[in-house]
C-alpha positions as CSV (number, residue, x, y, z in Angstrom):
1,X,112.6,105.2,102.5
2,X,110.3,102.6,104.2
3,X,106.7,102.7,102.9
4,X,103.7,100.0,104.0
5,X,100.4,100.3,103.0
6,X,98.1,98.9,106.0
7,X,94.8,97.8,104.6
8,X,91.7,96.0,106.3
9,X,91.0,92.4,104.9
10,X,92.7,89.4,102.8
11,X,93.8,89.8,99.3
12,X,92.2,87.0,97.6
13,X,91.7,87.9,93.8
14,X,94.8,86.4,91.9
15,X,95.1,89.3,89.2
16,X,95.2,91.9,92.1
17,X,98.1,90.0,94.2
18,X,99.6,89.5,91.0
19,X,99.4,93.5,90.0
20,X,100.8,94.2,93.6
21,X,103.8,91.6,93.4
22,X,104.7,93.5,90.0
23,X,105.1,96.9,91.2
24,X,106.2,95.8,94.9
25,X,109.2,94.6,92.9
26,X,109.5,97.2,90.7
27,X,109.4,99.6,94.0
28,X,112.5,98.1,95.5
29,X,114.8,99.7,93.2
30,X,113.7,103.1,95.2
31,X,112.4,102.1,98.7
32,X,111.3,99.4,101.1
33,X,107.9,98.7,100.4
34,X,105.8,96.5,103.3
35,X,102.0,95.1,102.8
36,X,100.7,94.7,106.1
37,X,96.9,93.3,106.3
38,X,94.6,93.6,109.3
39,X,91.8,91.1,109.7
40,X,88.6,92.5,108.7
41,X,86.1,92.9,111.2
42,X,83.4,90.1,110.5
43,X,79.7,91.7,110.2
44,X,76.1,91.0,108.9
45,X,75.6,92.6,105.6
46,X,72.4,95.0,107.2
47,X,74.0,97.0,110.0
48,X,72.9,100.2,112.3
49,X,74.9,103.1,112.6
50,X,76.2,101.5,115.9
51,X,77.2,98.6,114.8
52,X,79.3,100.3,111.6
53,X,80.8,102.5,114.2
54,X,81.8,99.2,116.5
55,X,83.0,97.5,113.4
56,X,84.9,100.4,112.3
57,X,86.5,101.0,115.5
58,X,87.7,97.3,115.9
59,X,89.2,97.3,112.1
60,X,91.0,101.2,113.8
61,X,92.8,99.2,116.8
62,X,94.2,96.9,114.4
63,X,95.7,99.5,112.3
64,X,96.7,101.9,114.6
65,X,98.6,98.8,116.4
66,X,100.8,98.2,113.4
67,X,101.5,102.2,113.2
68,X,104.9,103.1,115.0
69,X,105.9,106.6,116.3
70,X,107.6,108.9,114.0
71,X,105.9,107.5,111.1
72,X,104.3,109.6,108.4
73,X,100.3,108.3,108.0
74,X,98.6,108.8,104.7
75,X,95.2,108.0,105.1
76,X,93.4,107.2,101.8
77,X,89.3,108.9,102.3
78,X,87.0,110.2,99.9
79,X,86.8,113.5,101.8
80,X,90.8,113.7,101.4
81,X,93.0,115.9,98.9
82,X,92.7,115.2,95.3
83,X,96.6,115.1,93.7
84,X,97.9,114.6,90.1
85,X,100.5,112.1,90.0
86,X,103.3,114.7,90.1
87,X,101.7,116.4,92.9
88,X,102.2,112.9,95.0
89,X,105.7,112.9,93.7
90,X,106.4,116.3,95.1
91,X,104.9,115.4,98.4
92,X,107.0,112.3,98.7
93,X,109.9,113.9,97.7
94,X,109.3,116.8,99.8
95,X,108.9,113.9,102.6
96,X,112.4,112.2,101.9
97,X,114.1,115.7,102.1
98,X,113.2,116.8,105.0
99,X,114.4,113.4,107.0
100,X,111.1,111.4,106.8
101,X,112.1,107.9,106.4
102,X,108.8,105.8,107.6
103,X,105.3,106.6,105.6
104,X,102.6,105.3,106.4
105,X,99.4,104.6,103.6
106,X,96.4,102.7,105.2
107,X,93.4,101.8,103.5
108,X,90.0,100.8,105.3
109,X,88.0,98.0,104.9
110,X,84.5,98.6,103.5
111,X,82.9,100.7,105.9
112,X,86.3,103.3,106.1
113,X,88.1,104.3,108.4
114,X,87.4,105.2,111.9
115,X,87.7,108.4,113.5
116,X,90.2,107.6,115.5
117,X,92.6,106.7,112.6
118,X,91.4,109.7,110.4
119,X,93.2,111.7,113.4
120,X,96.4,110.0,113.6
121,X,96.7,110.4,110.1
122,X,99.3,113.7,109.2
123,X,97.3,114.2,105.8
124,X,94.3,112.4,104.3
125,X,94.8,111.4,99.9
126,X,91.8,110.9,97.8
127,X,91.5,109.1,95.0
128,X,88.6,110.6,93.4
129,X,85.0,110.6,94.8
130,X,83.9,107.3,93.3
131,X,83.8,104.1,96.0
132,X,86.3,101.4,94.7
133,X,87.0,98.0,96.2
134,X,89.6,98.7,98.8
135,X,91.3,95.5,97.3
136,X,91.7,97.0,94.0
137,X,92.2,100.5,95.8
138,X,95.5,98.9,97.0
139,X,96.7,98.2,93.0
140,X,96.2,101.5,92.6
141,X,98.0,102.8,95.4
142,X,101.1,101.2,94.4
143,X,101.7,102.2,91.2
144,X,101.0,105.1,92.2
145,X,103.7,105.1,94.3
146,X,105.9,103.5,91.9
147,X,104.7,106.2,89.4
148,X,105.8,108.8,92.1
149,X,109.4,107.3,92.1
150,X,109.7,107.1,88.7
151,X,108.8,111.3,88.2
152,X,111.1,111.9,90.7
153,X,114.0,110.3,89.5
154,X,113.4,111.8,85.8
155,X,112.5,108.5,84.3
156,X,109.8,107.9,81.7
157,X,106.9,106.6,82.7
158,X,103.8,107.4,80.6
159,X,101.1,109.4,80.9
């Protein structure tokens, strides 16, 4: 199993590359995991609905570029399904058995994603309906995913 998680901007905070290194290491007892960053798209802090959609769909090109054919896109969004950790387990699972070796996650930068993303996306996961830093958003993704390999495979991993 290959999993990368595509985000918009640089990691910068120490703690969080820290958390991420942890569990990326942890992960490759189970799969291939690949942190690919896209440059965010520089903009002022006061912009028209426009100018977000320009900005949006600049940060989209860069994604979609790094996104090959065949692969399985998991687009995190607010307006996505809610899952329990063993619910994501299932689905990945369910993924792997049925021959689907490449999985996409992306996360957006701080404006979200742009349409044309959200549609070459096979499902769209959401983390709850409160806005988090898409930095930290990416911690959380991957232990997730580490959680999710761990419930498959029977092995403790608390609650």
């Amino acid at each position: 199993m290959n999993i990368t998680i595509i985000s918009v901007g640089k990691l910068k905070e120490k703690y969080l590359k820290m958390g991420i290194e942890e569990y990326v290491k942890r992960l490759g007892a189970y799969a291939k995991m690949e942190l690919v960053e896209v440059p965010d798209e520089k903009a002022p802090e006061n912009l028209s609905e426009s100018e977000m959609e320009i900005v949006k769909r600049k940060e989209g090109e860069r994604i979609l570029s790094k996104i090959s054919d065949g692969t399985h896109v998991i687009a995190l969004a607010i307006d996505g399904k809610m899952k329990s950790s063993e619910e994501m387990a299932s689905g990945l699972e369910s993924l792997m058995t049925y021959g689907t070796s490449k999985i996409v996650f992306v996360i957006g930068g701080s404006l979200g994603l742009h349409n044309d993303v959200l549609k070459r996306a096979d499902e769209k996961l959401s983390f709850g309906n409160m806005t988090l830093p898409h930095q930290l958003m990416k911690l959380v993704l991957v232990e997730q995913i580490y959680r999710s390999f761990r419930i498959m495979k029977g092995e403790p991993y608390h609650k």
